[in-house]
N, CA, C and O of each residue as an XYZ file, in Angstrom:
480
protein
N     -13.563     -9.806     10.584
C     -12.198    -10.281     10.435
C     -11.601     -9.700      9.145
O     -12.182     -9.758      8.061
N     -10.566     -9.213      9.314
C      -9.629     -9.094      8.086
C      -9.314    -10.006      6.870
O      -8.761    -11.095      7.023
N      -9.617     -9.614      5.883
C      -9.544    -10.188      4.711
C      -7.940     -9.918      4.164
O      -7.453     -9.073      3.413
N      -7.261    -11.307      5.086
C      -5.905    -10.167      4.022
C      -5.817    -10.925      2.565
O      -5.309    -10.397      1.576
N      -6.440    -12.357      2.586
C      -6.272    -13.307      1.417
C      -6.307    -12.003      0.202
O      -5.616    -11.999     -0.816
N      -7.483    -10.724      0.684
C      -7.882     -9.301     -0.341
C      -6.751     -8.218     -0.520
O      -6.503     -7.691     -1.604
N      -6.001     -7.905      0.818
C      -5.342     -7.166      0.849
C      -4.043     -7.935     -0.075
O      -3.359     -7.161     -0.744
N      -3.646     -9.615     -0.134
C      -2.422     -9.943     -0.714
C      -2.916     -9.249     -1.995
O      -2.341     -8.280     -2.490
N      -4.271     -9.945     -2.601
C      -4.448     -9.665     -3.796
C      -4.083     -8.090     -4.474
O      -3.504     -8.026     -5.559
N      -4.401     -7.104     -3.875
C      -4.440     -5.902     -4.056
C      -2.560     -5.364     -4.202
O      -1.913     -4.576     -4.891
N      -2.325     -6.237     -3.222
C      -0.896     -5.642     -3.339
C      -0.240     -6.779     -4.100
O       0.921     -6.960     -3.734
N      -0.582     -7.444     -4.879
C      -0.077     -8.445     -5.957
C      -0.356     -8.045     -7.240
O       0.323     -8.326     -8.227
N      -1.877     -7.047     -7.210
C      -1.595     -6.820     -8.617
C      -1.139     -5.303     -8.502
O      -1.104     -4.901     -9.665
N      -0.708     -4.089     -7.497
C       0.352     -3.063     -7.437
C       1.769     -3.962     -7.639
O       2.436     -3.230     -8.370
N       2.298     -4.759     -7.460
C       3.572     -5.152     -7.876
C       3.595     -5.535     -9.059
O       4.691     -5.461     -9.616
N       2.095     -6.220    -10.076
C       2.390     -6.134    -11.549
C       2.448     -4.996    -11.928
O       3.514     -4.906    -12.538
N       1.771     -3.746    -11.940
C       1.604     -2.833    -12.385
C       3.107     -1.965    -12.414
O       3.440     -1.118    -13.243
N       4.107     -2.601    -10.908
C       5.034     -1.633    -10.944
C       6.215     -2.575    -11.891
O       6.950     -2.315    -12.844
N       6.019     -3.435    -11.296
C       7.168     -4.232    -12.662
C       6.915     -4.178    -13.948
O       7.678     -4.767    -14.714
N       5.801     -3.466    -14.446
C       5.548     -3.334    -15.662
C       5.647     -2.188    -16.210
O       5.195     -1.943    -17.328
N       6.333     -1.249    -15.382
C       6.406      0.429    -15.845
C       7.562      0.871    -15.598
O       7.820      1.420    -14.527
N       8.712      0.647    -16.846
C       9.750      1.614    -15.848
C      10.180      2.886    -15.592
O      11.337      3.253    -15.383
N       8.812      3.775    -15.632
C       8.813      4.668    -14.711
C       8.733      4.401    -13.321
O       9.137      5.394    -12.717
N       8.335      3.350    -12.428
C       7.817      2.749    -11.791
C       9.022      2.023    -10.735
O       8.885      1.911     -9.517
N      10.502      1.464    -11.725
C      10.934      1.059    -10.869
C      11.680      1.075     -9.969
O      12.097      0.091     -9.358
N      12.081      2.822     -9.677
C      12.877      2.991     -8.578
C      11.515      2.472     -6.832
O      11.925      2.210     -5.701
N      10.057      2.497     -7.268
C       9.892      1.433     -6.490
C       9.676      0.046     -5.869
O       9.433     -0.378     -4.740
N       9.876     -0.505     -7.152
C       9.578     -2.048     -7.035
C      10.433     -2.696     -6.177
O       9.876     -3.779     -5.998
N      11.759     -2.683     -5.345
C      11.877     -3.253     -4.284
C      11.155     -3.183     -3.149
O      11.085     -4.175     -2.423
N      10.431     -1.861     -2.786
C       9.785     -2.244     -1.376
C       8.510     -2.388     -1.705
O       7.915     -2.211     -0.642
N       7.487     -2.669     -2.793
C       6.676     -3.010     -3.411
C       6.507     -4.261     -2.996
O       5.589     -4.729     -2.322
N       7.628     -4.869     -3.522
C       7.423     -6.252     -3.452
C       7.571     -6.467     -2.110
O       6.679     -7.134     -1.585
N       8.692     -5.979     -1.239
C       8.804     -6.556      0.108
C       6.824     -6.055      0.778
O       6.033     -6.651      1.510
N       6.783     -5.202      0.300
C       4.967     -5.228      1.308
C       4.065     -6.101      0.615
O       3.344     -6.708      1.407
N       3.886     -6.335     -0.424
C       3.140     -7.483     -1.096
C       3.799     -8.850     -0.053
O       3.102     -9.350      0.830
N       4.883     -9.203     -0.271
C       5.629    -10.650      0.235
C       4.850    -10.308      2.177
O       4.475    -11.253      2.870
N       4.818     -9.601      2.410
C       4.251     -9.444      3.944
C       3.130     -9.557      3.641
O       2.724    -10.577      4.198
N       2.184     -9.010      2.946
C       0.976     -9.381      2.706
C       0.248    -10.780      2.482
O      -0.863    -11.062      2.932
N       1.053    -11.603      1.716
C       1.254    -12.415      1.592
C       1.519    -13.338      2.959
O       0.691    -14.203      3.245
N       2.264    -13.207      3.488
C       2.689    -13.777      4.890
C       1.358    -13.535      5.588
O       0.762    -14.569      5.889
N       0.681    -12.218      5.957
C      -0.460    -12.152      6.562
C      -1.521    -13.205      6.078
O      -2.301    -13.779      6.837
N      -1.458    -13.368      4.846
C      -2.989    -13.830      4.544
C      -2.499    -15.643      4.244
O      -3.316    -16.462      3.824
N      -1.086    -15.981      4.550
C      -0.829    -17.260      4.842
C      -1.117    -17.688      6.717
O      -1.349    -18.805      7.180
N      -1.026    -16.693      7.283
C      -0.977    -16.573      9.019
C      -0.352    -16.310      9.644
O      -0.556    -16.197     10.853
N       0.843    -16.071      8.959
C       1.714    -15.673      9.607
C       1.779    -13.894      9.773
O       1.827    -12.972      8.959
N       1.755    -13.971     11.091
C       1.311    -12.508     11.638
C       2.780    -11.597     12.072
O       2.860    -11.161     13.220
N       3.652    -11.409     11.305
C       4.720    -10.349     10.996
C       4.805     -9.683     10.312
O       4.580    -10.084      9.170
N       5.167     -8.261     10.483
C       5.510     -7.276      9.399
C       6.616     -6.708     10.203
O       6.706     -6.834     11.424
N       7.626     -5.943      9.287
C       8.104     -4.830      9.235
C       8.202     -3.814      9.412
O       7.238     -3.592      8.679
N       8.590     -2.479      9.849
C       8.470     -1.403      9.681
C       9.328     -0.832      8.523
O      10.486     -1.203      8.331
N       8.758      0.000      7.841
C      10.054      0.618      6.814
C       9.803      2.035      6.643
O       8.764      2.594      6.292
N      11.321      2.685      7.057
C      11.262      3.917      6.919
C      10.658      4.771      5.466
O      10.514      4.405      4.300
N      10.443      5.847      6.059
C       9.646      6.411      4.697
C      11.113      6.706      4.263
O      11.898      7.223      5.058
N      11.493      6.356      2.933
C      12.579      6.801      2.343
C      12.001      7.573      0.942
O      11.803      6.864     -0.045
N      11.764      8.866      0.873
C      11.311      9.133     -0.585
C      12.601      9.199     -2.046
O      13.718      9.649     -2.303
N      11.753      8.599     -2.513
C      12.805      8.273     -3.962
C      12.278      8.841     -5.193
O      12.309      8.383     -6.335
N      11.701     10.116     -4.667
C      11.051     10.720     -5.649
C       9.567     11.157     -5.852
O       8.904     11.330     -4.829
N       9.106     11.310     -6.798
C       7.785     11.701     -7.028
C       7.353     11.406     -8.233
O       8.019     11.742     -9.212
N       5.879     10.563     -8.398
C       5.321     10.047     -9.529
C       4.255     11.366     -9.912
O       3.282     11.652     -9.214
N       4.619     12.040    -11.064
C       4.239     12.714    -11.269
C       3.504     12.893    -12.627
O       2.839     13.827    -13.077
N       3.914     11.459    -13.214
C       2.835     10.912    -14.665
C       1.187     10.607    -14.173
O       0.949      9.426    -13.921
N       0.195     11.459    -14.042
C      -1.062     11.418    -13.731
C      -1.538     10.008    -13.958
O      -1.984      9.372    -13.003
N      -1.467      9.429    -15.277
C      -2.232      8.334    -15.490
C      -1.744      6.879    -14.346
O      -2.427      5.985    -13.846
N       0.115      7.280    -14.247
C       0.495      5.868    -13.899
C      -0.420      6.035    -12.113
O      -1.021      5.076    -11.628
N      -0.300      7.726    -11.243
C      -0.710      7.964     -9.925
C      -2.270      7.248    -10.123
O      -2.691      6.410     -9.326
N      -3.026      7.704    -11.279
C      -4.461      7.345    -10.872
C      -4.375      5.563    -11.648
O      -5.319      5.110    -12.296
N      -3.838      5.241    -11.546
C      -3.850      3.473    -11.780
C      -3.220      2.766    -10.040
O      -3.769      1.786     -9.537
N      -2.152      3.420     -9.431
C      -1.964      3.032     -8.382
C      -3.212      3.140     -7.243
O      -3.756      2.144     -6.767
N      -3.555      4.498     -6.904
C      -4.435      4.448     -6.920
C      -5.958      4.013     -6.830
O      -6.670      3.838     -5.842
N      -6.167      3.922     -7.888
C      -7.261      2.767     -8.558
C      -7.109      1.088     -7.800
O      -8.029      0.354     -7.440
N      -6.122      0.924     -7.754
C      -5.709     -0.810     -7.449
C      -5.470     -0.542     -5.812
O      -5.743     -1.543     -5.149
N      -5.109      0.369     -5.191
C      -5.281      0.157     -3.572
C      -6.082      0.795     -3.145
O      -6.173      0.659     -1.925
N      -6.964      1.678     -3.697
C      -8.777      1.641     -3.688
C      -9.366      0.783     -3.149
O     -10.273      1.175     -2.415
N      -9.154     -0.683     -3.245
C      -9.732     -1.778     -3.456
C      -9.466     -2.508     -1.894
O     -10.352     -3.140     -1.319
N      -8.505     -2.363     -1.502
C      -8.085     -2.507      0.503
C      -9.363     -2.597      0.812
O     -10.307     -1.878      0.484
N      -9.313     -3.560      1.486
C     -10.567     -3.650      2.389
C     -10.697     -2.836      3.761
O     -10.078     -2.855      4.824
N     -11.683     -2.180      3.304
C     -12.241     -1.082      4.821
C     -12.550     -2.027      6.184
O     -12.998     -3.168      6.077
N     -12.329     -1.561      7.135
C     -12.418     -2.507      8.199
C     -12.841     -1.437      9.556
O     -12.791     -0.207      9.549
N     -13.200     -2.206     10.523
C     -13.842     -1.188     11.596
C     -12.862     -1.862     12.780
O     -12.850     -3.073     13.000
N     -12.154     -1.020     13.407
C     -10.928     -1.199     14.469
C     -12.038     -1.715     16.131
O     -11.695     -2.219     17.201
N     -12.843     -1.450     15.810
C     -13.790     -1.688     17.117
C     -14.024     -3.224     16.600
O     -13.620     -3.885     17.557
N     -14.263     -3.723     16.055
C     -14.678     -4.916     15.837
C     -13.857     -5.837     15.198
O     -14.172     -6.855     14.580
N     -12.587     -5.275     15.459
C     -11.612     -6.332     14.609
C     -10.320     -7.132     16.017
O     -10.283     -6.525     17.087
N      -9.897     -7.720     15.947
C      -8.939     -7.832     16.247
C      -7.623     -7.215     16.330
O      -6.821     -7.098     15.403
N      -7.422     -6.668     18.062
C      -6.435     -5.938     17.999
C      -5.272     -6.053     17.346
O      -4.863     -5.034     16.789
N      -4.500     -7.240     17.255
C      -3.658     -7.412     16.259
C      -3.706     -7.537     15.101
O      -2.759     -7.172     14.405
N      -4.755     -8.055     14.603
C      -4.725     -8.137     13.115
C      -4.956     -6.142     12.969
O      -4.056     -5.464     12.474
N      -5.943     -5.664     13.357
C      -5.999     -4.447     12.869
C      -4.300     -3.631     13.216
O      -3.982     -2.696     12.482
N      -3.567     -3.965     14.066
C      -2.088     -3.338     13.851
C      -1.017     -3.693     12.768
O      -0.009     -3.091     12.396
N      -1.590     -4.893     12.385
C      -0.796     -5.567     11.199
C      -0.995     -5.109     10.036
O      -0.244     -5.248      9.070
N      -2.425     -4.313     10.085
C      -3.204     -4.579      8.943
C      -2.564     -2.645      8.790
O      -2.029     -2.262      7.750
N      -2.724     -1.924      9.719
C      -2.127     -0.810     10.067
C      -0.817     -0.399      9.815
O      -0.553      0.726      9.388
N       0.401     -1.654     10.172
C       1.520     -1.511     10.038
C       1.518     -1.604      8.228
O       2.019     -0.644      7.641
N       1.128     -2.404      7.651
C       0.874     -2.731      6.056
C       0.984     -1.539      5.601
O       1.988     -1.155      5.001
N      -0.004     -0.838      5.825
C      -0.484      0.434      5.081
C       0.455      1.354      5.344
O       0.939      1.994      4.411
N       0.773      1.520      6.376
C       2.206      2.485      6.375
C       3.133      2.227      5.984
O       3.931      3.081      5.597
N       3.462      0.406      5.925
C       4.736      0.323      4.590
C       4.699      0.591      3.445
O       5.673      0.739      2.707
N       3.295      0.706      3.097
C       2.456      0.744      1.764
C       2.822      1.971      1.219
O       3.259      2.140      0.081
N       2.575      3.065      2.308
C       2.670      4.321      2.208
C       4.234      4.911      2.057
O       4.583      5.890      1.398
N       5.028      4.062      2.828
C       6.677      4.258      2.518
C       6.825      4.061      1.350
O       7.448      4.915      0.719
N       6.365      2.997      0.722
C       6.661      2.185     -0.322
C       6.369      2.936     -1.692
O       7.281      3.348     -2.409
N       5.317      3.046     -1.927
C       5.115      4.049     -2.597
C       3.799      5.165     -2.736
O       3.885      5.711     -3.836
N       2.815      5.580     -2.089
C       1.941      6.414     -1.782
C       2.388      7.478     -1.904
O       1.871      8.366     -2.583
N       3.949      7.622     -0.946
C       4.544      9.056     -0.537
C       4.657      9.787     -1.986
O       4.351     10.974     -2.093
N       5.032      9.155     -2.903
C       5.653      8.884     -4.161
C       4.483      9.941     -5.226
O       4.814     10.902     -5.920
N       3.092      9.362     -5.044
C       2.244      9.298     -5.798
C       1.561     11.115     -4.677
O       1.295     12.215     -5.162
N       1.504     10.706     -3.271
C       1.199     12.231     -2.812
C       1.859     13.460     -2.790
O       1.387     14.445     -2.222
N       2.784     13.454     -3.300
C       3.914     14.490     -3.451
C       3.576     14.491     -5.028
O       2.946     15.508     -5.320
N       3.781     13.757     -5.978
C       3.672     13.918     -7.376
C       2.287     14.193     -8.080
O       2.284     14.496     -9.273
N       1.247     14.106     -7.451
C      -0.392     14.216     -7.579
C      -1.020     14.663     -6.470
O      -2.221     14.462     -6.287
N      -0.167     15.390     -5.531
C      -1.678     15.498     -4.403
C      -2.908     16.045     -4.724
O      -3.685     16.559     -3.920
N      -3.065     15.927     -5.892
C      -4.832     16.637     -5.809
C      -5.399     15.094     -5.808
O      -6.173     14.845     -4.885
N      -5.104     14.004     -6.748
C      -5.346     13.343     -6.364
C      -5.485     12.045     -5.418
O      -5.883     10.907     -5.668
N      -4.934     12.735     -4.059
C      -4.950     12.037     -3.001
C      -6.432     12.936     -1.889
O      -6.447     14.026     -1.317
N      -7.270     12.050     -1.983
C      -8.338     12.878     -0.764
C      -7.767     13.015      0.487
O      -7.352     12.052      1.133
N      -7.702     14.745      1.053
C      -7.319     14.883      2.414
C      -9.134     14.905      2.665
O     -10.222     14.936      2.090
N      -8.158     14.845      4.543
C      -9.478     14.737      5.313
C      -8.860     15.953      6.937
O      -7.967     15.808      7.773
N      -9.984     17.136      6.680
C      -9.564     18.286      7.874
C     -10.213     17.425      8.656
O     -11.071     16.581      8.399
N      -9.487     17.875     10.032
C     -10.709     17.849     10.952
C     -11.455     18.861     10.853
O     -11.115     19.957     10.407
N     -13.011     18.407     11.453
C     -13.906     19.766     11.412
C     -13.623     20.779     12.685
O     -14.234     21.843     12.775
């Protein structure tokens, strides 16, 4: 089962980190809106959002990319065969707001430090 009580956490302390940098805050509105869903998940309530990827730039200060980073590292890995189909789409939809929100931000401004994966 999905741990989102882990996933709120994770995206509770990316919304301190971004309210605390203002390099940081052309993303802290949709920051917070995916934390506040996260939140909703790991209360039970099983809604999310979709949000367009809107890029608002590129984080291109190394230290602030490898602190974001660092703190959604921490997402709990999960196996789609053994989870619940919905929770694993919720948990799916998250991460791609996550990724609107700000990832895009941090892979455009650091992609070395984002691990790709080829296919073989």
């Amino acid at each position: 089962m999905i741990d989102f009580e882990k996933v709120f956490n994770v995206m509770d302390d990316l919304s301190r980190l971004v309210l605390s940098e203002p390099k940081l805050a052309p993303y802290a509105s949709a920051v917070l809106q995916v934390r506040d869903e996260a939140r909703a998940l790991s209360d039970g309530i099983k809604l999310t959002h979709s949000m367009p990827v809107t890029p608002s730039g590129a984080i291109h200060e190394r230290e602030l990319a490898e602190r974001i980073i660092k703190i959604t590292s921490r997402m709990p890995q999960i196996d789609p065969d053994n989870e619940d189909p919905d929770s694993t789409r919720l948990f799916a939809q998250l991460n791609a707001n996550l990724f609107s929100a700000i990832m895009f931000a941090v892979f455009i401004g650091c992609p070395d430090l984002v691990p790709r994966h080829r296919p073989s």
